[in-house]
TORMI-109837 format. One record per residue (C-alpha): residue in three letters; residue number from 1; x, y, z. Coordinates in steps of 0.1 Angstrom, whole numbers, plus 5000, padded with zeros to 4 digits. Example, Ala and Ser with C-alpha at 12.3 -4.5 7.8 and 13.67 -1.06 7.14 Angstrom:
BEGIN
 code pos east north   up
  ALA   1 5123  4955 5078
  SER   2 5137  4989 5071
% end
This chain:
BEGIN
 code pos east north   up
  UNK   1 5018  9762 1342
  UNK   2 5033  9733 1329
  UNK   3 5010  9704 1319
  UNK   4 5034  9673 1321
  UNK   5 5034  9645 1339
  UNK   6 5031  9648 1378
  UNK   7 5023  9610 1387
  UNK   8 5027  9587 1355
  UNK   9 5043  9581 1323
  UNK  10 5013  9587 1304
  UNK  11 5016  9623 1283
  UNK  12 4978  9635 1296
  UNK  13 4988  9617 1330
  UNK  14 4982  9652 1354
  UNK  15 4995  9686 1357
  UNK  16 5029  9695 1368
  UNK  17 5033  9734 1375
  UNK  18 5064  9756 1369
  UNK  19 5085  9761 1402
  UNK  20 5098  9796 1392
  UNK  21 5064  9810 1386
  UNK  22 5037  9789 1414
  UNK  23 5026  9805 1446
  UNK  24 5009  9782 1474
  UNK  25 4978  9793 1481
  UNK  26 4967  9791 1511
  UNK  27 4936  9775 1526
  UNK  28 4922  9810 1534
  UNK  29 4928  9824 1500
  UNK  30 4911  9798 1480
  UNK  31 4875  9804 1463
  UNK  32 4861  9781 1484
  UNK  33 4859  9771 1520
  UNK  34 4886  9742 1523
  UNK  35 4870  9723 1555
  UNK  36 4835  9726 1542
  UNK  37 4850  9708 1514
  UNK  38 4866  9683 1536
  UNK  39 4837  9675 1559
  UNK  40 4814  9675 1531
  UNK  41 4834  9648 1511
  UNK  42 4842  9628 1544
  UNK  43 4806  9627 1554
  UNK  44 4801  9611 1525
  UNK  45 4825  9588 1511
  UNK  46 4842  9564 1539
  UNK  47 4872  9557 1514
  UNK  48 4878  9595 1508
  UNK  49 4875  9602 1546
  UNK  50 4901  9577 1551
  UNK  51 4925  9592 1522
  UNK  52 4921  9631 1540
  UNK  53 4930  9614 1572
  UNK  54 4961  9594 1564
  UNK  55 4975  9616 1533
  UNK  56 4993  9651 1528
  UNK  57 4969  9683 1531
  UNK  58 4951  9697 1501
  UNK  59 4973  9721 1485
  UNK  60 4974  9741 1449
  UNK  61 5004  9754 1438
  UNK  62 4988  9784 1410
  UNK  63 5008  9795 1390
  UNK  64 5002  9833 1395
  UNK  65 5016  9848 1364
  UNK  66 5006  9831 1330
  UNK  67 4977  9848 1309
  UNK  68 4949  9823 1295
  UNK  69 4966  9828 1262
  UNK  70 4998  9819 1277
  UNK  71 4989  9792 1299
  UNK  72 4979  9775 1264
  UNK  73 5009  9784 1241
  UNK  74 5029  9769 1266
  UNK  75 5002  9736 1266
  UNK  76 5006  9730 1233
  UNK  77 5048  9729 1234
  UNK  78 5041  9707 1259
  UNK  79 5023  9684 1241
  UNK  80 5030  9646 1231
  UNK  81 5073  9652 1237
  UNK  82 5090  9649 1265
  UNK  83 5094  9675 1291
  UNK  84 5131  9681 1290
  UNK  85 5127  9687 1247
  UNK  86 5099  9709 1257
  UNK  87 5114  9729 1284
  UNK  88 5142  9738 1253
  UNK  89 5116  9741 1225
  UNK  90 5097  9766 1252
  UNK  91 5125  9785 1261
  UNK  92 5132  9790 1222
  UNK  93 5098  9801 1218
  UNK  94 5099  9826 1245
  UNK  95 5128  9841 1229
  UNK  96 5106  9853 1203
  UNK  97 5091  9872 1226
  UNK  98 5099  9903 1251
  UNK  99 5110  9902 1286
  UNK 100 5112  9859 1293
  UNK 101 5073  9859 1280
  UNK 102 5061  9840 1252
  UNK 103 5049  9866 1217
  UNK 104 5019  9885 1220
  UNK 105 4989  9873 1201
  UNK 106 4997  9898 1177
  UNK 107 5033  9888 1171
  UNK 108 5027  9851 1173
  UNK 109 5005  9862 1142
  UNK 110 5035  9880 1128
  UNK 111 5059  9852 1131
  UNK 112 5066  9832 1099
  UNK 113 5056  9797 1103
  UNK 114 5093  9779 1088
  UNK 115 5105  9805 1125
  UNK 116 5083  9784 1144
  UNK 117 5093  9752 1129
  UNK 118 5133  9758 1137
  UNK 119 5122  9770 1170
  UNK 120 5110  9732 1174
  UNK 121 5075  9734 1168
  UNK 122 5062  9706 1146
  UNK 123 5038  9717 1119
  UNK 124 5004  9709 1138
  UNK 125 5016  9730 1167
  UNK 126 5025  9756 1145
  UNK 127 4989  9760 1134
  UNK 128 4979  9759 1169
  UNK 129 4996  9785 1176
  UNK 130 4982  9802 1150
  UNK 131 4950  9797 1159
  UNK 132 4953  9801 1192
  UNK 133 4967  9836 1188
  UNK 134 4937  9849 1161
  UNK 135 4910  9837 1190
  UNK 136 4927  9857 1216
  UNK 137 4928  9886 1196
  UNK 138 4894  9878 1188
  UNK 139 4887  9875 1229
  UNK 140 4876  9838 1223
  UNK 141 4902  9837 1249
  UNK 142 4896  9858 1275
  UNK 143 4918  9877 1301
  UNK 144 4924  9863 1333
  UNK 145 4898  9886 1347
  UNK 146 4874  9878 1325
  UNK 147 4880  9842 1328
  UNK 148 4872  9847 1366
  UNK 149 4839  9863 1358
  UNK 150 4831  9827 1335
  UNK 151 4812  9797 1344
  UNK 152 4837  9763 1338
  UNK 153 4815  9753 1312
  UNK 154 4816  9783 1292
  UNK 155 4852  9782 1296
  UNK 156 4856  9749 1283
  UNK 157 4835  9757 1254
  UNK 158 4859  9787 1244
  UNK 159 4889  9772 1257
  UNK 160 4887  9738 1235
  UNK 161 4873  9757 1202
  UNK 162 4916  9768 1200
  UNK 163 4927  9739 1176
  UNK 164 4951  9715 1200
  UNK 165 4933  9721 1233
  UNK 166 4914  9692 1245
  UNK 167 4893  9692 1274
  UNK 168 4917  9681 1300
  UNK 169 4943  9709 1296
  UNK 170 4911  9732 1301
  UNK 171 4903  9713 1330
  UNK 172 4941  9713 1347
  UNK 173 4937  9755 1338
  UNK 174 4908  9754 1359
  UNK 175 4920  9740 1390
  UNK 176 4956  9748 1386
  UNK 177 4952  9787 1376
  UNK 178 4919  9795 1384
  UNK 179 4912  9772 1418
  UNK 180 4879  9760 1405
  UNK 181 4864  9732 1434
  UNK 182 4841  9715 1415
  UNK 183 4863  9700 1385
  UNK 184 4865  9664 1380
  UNK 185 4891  9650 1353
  UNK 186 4877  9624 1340
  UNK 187 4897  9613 1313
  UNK 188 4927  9619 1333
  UNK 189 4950  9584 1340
  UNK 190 4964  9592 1380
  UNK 191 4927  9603 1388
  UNK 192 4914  9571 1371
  UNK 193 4942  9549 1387
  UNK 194 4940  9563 1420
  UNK 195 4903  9558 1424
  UNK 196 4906  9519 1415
  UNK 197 4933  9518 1437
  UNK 198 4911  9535 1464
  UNK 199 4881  9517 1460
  UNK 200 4896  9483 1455
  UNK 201 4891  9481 1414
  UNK 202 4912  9457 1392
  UNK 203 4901  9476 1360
  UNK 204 4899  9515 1351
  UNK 205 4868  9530 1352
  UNK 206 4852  9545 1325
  UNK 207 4848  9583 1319
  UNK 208 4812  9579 1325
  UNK 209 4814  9553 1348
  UNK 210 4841  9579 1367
  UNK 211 4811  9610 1360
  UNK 212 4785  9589 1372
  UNK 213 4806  9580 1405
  UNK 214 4814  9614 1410
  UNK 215 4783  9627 1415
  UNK 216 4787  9616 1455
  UNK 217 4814  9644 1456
  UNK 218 4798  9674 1444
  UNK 219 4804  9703 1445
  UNK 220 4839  9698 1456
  UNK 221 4850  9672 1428
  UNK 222 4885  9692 1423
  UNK 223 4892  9678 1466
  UNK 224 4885  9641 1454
  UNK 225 4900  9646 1421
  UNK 226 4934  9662 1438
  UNK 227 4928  9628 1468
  UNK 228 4930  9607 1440
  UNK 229 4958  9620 1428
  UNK 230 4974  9611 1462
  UNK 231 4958  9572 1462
  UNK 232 4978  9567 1433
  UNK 233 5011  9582 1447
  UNK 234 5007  9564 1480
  UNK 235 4996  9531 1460
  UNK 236 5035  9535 1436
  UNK 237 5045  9526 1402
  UNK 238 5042  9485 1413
  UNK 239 5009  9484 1414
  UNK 240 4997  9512 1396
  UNK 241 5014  9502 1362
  UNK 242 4994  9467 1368
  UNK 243 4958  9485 1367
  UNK 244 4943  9480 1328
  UNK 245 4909  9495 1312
  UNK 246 4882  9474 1313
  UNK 247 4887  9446 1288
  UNK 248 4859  9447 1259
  UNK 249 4834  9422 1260
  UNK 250 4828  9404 1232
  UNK 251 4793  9394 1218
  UNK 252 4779  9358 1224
  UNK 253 4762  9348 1189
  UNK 254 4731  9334 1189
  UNK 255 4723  9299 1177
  UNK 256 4716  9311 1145
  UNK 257 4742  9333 1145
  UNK 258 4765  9302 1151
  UNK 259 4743  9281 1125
  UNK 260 4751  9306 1098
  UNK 261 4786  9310 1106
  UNK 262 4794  9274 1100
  UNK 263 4779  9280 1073
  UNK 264 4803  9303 1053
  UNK 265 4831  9283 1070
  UNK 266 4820  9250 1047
% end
């Protein structure tokens, strides 16, 4: 599962799986009913009916063979480089494993850190690592059975405890590996981009601006997320890389305010 870049430039832009290790799942197979999800979201948002009508078909492509603990050792190569330095730095770590798979928990633990660091990893990411390995062990991160069993939020809550893991790679593991439908990314810049481009915004939202929105698409926010996604591919790079956050506002002073001000300045 590889989190890099699937419709920007930015390094937490969206998720871009593995070729040689997704499966397309199909409608059928999913957790949830696909056209429920459709109708549901159609019925009640115009611009999203208009975006399911004219754009590709909802697909995931899951990535059928990564462990929790894996999915996350391979996040954290991933992060903040470029994906060609971390396809080598991954493939180096993998080495260190057994059969093309990254080291067990209990090896990772095993491995000395200055291994690590000529492998690629800088020093932060070797304490991730670290850390990530003692909380699987620990079953902080769970199996991928057991992370079927778990509500997202109690997922998110384990999953972001591993030093290095921020909320949005939890959230790409939760609709990319797991197939979760009601995940919205809200700090996530093509979802944020595609929805001003789809609702005729000149700014960025806001995470809780974006939340707040949202609520109009539960409990399929992983369909809108994933339409979003296609706004901004449909909209391209010209416009996209024209759409800004919201500029901050400054305060007006008062009269006194101003008084005082000129003031100091005499």
């Amino acid at each position: 599962m590889r989190f890099a870049n699937r419709v920007t430039n930015a390094p937490t832009a969206c998720y871009v799986s593995s070729p040689a290790m997704t499966t397309h799942i199909p409608p059928e197979r999913l957790a949830f009913d696909l056209q429920e999800a459709l109708r549901h979201l159609s019925e009640r948002d115009e611009v999203l009916r208009e975006l399911i009508a004219t754009t590709k078909a909802f697909a995931i492509d899951a990535d059928m063979g990564q462990s929790p603990y894996e999915v996350l050792v391979e996040a954290i190569v991933y992060q903040s480089i470029s994906g060609k330095a971390a396809a080598t730095i991954y493939g180096r770590i993998k080495a260190l494993g057994e059969s093309g798979r990254p080291p067990s928990p209990e090896k990772m633990l095993k491995i000395p850190a200055p291994k690590l660091r000529k492998a690629g990893l800088s020093g932060a990411k070797v304490l991730a690592m670290k850390d990530l390995a003692k909380k699987a062990i620990a079953g902080i991160v769970p199996t991928h059975d057991e992370a079927l069993r778990l509500a997202d939020e109690e997922l998110i809550e384990r999953l972001v405890s591993v030093r290095g893991i921020g909320a949005w790679t939890v959230e790409m593991f939760l609709i990319f590996r797991l197939g979760r439908p009601d995940v919205l990314p809200i700090h996530d810049l093509g979802v944020k981009k595609g929805w001003s481009v789809a609702y005729g915004k000149k700014h960025m939202p806001k995470p809780n601006e974006l939340l707040k929105f949202g609520e109009r698409w539960r409990p399929y926010r992983t369909v809108a997320s994933w339409y979003m996604w296609r706004a901004f591919e449909r909209a391209g790079y010209k416009v996209t890389n024209k759409i800004r956050p919201k500029p901050v506002r400054k305060k007006r002073m008062g009269s006194a305010s101003k008084r005082k001000t000129r003031r100091r300045d005499r």
